[in-house]
PDB file with one MODEL, atoms N, CA, C and O in Angstrom:
MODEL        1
ATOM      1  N   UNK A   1     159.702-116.940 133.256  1.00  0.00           N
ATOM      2  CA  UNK A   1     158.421-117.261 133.865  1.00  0.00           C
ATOM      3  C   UNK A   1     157.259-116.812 133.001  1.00  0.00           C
ATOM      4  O   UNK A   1     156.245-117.494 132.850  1.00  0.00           O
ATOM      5  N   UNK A   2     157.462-115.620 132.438  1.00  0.00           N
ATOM      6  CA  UNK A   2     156.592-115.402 131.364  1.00  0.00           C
ATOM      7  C   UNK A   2     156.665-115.056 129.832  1.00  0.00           C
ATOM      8  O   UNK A   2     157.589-114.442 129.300  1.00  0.00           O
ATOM      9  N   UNK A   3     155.594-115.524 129.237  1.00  0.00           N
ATOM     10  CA  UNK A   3     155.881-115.500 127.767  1.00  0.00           C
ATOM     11  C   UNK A   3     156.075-114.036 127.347  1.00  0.00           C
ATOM     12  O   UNK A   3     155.953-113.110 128.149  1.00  0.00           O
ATOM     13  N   UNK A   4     156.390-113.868 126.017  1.00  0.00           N
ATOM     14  CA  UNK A   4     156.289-112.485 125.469  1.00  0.00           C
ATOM     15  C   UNK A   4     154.851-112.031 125.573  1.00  0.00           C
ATOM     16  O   UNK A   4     154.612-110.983 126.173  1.00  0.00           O
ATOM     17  N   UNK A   5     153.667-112.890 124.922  1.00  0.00           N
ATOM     18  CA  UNK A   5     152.189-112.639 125.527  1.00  0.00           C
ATOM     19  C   UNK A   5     151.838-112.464 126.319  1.00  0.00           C
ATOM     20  O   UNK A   5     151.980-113.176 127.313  1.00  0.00           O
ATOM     21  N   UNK A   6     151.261-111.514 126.264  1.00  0.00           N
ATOM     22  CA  UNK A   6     150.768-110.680 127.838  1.00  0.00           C
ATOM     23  C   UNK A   6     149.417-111.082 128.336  1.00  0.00           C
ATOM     24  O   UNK A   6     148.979-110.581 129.372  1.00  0.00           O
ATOM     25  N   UNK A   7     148.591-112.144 127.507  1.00  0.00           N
ATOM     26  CA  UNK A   7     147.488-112.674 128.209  1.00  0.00           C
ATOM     27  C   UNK A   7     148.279-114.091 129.111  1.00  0.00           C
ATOM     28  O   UNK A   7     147.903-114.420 130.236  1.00  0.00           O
ATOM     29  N   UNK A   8     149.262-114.706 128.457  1.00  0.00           N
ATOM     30  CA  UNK A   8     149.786-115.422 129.663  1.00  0.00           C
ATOM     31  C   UNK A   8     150.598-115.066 131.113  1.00  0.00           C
ATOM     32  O   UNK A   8     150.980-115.833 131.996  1.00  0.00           O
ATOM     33  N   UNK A   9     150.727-113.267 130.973  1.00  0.00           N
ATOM     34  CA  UNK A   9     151.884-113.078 131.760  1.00  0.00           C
ATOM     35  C   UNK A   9     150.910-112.744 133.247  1.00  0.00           C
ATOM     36  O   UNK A   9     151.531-112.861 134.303  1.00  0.00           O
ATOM     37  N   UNK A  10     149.714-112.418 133.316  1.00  0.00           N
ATOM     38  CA  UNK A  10     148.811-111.650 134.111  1.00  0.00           C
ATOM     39  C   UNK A  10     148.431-113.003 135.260  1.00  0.00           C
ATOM     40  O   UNK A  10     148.557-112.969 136.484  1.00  0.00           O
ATOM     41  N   UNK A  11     147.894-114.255 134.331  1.00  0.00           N
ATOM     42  CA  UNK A  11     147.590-115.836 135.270  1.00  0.00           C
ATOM     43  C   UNK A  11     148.558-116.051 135.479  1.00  0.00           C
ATOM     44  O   UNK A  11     148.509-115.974 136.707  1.00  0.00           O
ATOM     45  N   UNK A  12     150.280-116.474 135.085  1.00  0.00           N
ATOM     46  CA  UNK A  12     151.229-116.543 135.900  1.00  0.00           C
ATOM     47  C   UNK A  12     151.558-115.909 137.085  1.00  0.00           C
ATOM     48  O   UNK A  12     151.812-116.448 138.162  1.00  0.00           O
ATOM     49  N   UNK A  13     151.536-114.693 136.808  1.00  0.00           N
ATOM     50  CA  UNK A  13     151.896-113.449 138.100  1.00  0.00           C
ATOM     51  C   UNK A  13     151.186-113.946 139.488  1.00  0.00           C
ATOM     52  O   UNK A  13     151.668-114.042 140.616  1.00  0.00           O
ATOM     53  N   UNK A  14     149.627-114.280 138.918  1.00  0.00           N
ATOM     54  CA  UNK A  14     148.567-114.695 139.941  1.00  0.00           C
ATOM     55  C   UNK A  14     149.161-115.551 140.641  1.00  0.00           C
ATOM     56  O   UNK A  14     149.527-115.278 141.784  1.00  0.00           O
ATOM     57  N   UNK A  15     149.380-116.833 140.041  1.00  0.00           N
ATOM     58  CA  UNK A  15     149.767-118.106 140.122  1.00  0.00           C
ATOM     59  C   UNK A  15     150.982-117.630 141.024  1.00  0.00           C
ATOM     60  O   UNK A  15     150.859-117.970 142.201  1.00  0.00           O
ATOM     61  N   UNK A  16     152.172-116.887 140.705  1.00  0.00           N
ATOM     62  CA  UNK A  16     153.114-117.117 141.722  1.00  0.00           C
ATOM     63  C   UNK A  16     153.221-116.559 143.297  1.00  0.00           C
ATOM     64  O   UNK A  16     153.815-116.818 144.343  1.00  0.00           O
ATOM     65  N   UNK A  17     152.253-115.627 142.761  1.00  0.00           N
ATOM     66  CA  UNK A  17     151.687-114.652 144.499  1.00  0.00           C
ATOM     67  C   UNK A  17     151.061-115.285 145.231  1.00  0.00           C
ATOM     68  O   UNK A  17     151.487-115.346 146.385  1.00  0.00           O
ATOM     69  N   UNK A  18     149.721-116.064 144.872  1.00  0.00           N
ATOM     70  CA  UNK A  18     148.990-117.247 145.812  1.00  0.00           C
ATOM     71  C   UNK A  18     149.597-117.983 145.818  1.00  0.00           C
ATOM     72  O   UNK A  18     148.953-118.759 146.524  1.00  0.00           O
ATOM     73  N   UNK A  19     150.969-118.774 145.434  1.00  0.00           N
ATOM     74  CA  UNK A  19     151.171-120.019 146.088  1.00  0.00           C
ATOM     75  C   UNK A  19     152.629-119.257 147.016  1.00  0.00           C
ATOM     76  O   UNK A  19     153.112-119.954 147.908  1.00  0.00           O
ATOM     77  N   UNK A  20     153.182-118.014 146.783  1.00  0.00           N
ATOM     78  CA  UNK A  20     153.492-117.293 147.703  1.00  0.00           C
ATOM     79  C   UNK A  20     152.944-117.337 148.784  1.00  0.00           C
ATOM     80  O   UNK A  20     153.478-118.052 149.632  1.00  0.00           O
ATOM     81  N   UNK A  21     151.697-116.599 149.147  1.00  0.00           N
ATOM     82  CA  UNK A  21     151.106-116.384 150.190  1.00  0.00           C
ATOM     83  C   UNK A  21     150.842-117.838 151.039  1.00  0.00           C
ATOM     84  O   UNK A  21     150.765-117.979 152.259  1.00  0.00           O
ATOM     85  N   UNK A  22     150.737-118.827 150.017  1.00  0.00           N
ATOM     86  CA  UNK A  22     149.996-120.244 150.327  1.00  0.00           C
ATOM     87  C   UNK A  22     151.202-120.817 151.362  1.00  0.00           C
ATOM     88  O   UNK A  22     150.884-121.470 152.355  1.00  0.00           O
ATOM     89  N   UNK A  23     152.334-120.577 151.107  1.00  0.00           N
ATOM     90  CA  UNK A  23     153.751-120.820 151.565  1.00  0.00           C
ATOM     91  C   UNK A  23     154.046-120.110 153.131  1.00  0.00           C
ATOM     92  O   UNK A  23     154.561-120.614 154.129  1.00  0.00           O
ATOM     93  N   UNK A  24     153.589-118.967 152.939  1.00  0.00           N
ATOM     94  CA  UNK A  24     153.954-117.969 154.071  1.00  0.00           C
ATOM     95  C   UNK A  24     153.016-118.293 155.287  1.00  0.00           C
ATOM     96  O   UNK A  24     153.197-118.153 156.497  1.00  0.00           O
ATOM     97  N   UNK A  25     151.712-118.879 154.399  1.00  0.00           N
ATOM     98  CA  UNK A  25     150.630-119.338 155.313  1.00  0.00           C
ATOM     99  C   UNK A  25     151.018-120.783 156.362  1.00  0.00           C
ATOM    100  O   UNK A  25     150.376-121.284 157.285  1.00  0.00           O
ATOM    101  N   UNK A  26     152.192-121.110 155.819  1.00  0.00           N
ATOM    102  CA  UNK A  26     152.021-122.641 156.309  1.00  0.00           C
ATOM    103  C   UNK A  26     151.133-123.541 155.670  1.00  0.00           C
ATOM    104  O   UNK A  26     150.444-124.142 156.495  1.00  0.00           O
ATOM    105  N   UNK A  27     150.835-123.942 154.123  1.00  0.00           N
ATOM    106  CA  UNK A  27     149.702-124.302 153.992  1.00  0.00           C
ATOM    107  C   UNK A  27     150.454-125.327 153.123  1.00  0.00           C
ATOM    108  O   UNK A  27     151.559-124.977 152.709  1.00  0.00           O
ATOM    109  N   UNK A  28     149.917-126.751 152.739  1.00  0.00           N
ATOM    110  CA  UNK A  28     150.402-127.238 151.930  1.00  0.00           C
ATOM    111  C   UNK A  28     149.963-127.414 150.241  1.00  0.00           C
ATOM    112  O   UNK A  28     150.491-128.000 149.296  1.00  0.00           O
ATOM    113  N   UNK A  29     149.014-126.784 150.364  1.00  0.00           N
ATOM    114  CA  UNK A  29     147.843-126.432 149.057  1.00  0.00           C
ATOM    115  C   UNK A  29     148.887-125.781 148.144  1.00  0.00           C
ATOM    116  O   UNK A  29     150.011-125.418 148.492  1.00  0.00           O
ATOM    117  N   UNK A  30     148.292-125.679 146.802  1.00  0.00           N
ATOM    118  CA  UNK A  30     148.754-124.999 145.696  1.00  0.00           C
ATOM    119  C   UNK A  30     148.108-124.745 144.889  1.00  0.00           C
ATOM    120  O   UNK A  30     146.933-125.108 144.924  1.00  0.00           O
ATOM    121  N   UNK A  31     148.651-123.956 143.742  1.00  0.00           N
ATOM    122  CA  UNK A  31     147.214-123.577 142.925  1.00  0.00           C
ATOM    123  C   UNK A  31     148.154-123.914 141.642  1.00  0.00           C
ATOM    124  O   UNK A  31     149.336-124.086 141.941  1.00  0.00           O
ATOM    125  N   UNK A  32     147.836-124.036 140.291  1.00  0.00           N
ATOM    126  CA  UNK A  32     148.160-124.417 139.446  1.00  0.00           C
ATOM    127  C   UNK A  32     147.399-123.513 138.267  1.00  0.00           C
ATOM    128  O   UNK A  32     146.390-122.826 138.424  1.00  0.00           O
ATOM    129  N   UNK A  33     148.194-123.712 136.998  1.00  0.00           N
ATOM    130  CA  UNK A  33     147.591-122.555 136.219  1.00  0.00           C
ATOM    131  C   UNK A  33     148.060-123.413 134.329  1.00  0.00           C
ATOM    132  O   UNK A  33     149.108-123.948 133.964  1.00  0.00           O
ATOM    133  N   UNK A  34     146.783-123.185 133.593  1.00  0.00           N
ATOM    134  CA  UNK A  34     147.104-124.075 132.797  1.00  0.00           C
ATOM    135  C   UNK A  34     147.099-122.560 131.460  1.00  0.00           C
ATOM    136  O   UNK A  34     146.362-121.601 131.686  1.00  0.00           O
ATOM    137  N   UNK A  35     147.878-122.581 130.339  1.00  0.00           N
ATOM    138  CA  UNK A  35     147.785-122.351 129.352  1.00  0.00           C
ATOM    139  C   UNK A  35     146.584-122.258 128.710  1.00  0.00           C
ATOM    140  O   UNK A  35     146.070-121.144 128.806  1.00  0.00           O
ATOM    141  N   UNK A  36     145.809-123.284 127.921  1.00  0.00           N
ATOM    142  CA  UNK A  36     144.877-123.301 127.100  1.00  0.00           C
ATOM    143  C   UNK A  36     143.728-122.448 127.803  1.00  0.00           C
ATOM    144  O   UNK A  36     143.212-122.510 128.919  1.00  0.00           O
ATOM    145  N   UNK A  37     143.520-121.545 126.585  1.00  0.00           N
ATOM    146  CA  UNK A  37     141.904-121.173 126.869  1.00  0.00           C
ATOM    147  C   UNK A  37     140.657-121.737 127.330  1.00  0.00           C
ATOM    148  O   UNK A  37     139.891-121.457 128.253  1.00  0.00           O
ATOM    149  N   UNK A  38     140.677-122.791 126.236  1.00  0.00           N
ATOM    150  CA  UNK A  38     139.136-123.345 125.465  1.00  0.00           C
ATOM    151  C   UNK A  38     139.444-124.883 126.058  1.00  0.00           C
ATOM    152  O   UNK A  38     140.631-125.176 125.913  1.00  0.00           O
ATOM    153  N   UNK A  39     138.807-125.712 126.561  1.00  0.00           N
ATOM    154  CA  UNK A  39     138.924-127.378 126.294  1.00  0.00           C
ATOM    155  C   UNK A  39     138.512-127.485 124.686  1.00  0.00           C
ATOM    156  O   UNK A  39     137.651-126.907 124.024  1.00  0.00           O
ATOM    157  N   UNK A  40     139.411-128.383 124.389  1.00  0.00           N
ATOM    158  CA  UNK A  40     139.789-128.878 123.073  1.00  0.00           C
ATOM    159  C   UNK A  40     139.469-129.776 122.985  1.00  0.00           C
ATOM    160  O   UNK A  40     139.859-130.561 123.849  1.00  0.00           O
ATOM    161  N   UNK A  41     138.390-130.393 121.717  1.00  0.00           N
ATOM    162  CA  UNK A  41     138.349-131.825 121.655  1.00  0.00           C
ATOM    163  C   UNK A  41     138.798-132.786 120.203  1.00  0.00           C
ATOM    164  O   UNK A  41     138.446-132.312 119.122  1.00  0.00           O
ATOM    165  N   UNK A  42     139.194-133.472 120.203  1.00  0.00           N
ATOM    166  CA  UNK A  42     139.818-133.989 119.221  1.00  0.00           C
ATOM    167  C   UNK A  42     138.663-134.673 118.264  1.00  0.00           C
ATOM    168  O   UNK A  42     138.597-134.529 117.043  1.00  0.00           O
ATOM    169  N   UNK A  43     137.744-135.470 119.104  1.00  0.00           N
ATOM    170  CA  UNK A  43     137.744-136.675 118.838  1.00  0.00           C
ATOM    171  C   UNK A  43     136.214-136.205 117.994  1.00  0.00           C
ATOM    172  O   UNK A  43     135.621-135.378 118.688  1.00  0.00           O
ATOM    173  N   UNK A  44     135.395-136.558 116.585  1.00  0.00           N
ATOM    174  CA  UNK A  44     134.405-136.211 115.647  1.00  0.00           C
ATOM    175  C   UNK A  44     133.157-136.269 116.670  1.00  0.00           C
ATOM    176  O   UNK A  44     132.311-135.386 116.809  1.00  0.00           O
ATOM    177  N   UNK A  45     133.222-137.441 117.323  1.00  0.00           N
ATOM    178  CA  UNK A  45     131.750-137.731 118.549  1.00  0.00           C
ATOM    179  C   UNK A  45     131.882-136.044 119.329  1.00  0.00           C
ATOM    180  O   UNK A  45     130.762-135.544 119.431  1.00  0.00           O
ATOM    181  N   UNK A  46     132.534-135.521 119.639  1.00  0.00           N
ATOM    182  CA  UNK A  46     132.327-134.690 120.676  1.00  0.00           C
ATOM    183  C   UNK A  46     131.850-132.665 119.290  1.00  0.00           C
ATOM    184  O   UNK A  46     131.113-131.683 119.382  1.00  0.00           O
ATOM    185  N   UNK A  47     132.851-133.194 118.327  1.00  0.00           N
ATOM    186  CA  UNK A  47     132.099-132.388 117.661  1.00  0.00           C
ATOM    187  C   UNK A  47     131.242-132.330 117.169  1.00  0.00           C
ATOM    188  O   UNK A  47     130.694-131.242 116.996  1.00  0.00           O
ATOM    189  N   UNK A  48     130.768-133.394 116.750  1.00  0.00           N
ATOM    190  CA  UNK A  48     129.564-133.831 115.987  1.00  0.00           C
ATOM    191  C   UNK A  48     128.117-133.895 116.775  1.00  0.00           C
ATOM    192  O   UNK A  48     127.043-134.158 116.235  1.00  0.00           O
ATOM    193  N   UNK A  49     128.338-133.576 118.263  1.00  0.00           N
ATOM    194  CA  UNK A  49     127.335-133.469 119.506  1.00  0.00           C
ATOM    195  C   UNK A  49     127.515-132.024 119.375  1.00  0.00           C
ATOM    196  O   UNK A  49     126.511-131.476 118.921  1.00  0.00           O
ATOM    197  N   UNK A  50     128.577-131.172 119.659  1.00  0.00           N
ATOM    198  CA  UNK A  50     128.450-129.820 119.864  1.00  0.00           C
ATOM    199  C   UNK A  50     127.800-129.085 118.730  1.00  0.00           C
ATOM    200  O   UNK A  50     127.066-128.104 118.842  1.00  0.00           O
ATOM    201  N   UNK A  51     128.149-129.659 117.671  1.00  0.00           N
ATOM    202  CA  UNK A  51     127.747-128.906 116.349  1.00  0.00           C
ATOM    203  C   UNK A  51     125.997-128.877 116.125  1.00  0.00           C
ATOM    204  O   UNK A  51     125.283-127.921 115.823  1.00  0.00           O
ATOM    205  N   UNK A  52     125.578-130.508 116.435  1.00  0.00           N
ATOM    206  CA  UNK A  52     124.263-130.491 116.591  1.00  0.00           C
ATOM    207  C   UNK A  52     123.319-129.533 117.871  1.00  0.00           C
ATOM    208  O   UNK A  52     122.244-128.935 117.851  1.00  0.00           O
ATOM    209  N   UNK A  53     123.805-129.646 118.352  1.00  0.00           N
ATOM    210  CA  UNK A  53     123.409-128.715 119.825  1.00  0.00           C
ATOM    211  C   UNK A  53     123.133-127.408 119.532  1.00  0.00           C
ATOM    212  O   UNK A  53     122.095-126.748 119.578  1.00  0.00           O
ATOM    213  N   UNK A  54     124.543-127.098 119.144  1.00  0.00           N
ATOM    214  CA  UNK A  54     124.743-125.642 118.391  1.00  0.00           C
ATOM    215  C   UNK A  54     123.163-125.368 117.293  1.00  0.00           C
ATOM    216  O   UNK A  54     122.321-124.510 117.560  1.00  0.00           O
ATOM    217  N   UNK A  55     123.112-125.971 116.525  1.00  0.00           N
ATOM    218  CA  UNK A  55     122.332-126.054 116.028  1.00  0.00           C
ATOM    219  C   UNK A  55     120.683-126.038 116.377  1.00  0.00           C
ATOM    220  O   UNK A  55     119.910-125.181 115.948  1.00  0.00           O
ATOM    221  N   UNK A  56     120.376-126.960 117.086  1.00  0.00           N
ATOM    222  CA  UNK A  56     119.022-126.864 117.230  1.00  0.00           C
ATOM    223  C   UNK A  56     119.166-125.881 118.603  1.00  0.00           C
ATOM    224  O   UNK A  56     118.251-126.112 119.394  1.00  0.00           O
ATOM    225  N   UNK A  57     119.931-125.032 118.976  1.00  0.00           N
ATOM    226  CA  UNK A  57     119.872-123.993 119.900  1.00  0.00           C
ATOM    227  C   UNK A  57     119.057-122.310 119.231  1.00  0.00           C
ATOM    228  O   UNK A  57     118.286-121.388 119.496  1.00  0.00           O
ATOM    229  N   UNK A  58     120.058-122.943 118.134  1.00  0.00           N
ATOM    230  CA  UNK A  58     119.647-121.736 116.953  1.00  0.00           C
ATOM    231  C   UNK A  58     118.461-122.362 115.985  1.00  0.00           C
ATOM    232  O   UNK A  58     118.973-122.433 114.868  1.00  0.00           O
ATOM    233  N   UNK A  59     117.456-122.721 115.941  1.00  0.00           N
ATOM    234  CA  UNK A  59     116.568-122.944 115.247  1.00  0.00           C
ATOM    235  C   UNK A  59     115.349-122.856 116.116  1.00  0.00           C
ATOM    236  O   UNK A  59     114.203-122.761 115.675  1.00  0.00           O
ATOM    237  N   UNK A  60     115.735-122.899 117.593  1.00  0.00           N
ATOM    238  CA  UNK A  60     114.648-122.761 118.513  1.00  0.00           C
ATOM    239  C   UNK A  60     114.640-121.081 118.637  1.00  0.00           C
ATOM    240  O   UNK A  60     113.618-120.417 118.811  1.00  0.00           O
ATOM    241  N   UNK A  61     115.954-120.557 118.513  1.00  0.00           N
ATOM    242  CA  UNK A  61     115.886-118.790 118.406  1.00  0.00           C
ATOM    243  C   UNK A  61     115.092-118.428 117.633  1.00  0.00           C
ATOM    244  O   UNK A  61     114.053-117.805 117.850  1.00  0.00           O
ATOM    245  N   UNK A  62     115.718-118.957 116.219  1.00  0.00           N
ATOM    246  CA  UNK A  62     115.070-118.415 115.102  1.00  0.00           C
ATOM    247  C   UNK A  62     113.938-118.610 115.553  1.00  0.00           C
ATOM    248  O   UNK A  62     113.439-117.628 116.102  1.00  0.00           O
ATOM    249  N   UNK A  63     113.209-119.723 115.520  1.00  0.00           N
ATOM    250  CA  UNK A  63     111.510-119.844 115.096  1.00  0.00           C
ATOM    251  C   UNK A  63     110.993-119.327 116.671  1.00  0.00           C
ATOM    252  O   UNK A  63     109.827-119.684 116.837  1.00  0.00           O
ATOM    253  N   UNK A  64     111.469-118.690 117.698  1.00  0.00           N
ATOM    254  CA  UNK A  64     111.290-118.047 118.283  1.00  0.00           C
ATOM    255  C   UNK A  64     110.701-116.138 118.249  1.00  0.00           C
ATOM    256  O   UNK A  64     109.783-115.562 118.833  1.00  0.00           O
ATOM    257  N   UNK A  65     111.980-115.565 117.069  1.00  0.00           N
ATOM    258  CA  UNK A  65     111.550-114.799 116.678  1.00  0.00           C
ATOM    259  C   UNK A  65     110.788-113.777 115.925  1.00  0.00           C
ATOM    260  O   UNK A  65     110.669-112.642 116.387  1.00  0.00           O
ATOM    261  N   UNK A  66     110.203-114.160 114.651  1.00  0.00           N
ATOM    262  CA  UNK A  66     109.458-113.853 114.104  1.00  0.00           C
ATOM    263  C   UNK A  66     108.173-113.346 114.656  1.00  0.00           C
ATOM    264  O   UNK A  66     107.717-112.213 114.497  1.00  0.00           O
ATOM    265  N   UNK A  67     107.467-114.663 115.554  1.00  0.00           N
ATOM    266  CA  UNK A  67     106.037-114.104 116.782  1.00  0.00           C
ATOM    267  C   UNK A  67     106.600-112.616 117.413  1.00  0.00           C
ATOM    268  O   UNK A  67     105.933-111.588 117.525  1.00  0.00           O
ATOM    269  N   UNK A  68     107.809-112.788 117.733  1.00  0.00           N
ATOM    270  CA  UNK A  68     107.994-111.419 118.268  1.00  0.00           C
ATOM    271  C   UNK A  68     108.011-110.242 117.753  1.00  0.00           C
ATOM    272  O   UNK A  68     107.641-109.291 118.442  1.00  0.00           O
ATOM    273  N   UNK A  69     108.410-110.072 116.536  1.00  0.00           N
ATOM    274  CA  UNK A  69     108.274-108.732 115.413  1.00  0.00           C
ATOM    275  C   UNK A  69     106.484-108.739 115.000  1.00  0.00           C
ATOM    276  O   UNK A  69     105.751-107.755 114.892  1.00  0.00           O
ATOM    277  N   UNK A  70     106.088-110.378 114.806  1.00  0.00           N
ATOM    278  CA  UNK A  70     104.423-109.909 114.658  1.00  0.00           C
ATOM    279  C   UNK A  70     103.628-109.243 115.354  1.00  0.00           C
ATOM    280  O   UNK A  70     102.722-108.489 114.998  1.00  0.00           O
ATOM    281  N   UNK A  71     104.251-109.754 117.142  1.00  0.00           N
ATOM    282  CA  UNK A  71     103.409-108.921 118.249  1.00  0.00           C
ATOM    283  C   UNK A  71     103.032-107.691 118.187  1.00  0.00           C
ATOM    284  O   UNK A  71     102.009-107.015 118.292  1.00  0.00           O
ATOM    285  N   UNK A  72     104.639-107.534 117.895  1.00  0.00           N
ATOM    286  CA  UNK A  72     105.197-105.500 118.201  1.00  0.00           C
ATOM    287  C   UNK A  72     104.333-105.050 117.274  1.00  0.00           C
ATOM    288  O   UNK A  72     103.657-104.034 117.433  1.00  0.00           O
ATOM    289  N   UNK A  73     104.297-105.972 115.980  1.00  0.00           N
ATOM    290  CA  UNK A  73     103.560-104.932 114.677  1.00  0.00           C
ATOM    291  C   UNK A  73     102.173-104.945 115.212  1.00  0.00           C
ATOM    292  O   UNK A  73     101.623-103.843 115.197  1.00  0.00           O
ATOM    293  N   UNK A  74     101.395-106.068 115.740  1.00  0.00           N
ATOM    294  CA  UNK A  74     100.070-106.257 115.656  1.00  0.00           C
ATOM    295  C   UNK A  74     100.087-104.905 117.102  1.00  0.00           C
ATOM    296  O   UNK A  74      99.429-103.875 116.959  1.00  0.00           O
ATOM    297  N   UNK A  75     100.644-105.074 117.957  1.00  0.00           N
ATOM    298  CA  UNK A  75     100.278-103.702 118.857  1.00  0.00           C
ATOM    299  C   UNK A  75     100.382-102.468 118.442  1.00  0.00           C
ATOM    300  O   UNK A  75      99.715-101.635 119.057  1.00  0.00           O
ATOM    301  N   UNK A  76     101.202-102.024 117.342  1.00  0.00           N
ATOM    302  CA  UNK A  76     101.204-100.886 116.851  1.00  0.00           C
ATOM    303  C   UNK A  76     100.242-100.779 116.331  1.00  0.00           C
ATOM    304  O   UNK A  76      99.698 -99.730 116.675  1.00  0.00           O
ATOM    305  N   UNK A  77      99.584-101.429 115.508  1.00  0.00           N
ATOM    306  CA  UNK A  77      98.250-101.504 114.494  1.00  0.00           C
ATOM    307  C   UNK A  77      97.034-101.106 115.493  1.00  0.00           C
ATOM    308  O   UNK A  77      96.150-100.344 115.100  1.00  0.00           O
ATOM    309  N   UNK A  78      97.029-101.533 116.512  1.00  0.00           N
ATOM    310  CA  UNK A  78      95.963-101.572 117.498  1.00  0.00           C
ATOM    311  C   UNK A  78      96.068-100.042 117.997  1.00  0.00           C
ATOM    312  O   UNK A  78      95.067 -99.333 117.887  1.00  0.00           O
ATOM    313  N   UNK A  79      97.251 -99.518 118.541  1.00  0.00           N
ATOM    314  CA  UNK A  79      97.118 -98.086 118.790  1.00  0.00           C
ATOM    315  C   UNK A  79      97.124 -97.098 117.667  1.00  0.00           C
ATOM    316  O   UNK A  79      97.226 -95.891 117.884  1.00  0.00           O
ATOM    317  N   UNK A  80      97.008 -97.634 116.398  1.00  0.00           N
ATOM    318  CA  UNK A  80      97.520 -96.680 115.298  1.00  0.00           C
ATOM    319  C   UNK A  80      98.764 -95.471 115.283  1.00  0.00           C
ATOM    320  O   UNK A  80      98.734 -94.243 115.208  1.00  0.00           O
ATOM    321  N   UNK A  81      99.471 -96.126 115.355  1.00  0.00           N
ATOM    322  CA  UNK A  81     100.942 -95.590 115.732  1.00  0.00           C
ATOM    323  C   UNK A  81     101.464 -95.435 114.070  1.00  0.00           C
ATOM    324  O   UNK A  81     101.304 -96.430 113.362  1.00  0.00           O
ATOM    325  N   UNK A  82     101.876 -94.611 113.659  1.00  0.00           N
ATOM    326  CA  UNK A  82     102.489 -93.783 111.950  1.00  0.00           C
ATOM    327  C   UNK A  82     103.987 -93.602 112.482  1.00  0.00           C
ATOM    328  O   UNK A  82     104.379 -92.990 113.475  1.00  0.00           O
ATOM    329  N   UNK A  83     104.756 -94.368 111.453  1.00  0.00           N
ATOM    330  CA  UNK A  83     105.991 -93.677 111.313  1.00  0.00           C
ATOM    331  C   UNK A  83     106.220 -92.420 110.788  1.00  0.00           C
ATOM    332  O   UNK A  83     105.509 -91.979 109.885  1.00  0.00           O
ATOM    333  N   UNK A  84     107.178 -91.772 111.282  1.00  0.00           N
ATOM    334  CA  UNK A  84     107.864 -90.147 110.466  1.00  0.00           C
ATOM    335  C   UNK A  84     108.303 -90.516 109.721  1.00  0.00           C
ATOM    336  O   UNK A  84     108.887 -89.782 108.923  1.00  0.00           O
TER     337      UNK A  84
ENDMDL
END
């Protein structure tokens, strides 16, 4: 029932106790439990969207941050604040 990997052995265990209980309940429900981590995509369209995304996610950070180190500096300047 379970692999030598112990990140698969913990969602199995789950998996066989709730549809245990699901059983004892009278219930006809089940629960199901899949392997893969991550959804996987094969196909270039779906990477070629994520990658761009990825991307202008991080270019809105970046040019996000810089104003923010200017602030901090321009308020220090204003209280005259000296490093040790």
């Amino acid at each position: 029932m379970c692999s030598p990997e112990p990140v698969n052995c913990f969602p199995v265990l789950v998996n066989i106790l709730s549809n245990t209980f699901l059983r004892l309940l009278n219930s006809s429900a089940s629960f199901r439990v899949w392997t893969k981590l991550f959804y996987t995509a094969d196909g270039p369209d779906v990477k070629n969207y994520l990658f761009h995304t990825l991307l202008n996610h991080l270019l809105l950070v970046a040019a996000g941050l810089p104003p923010l180190f200017a602030m901090s500096s321009a308020e220090d300047y204003k209280v005259r604040s000296t490093s040790c």
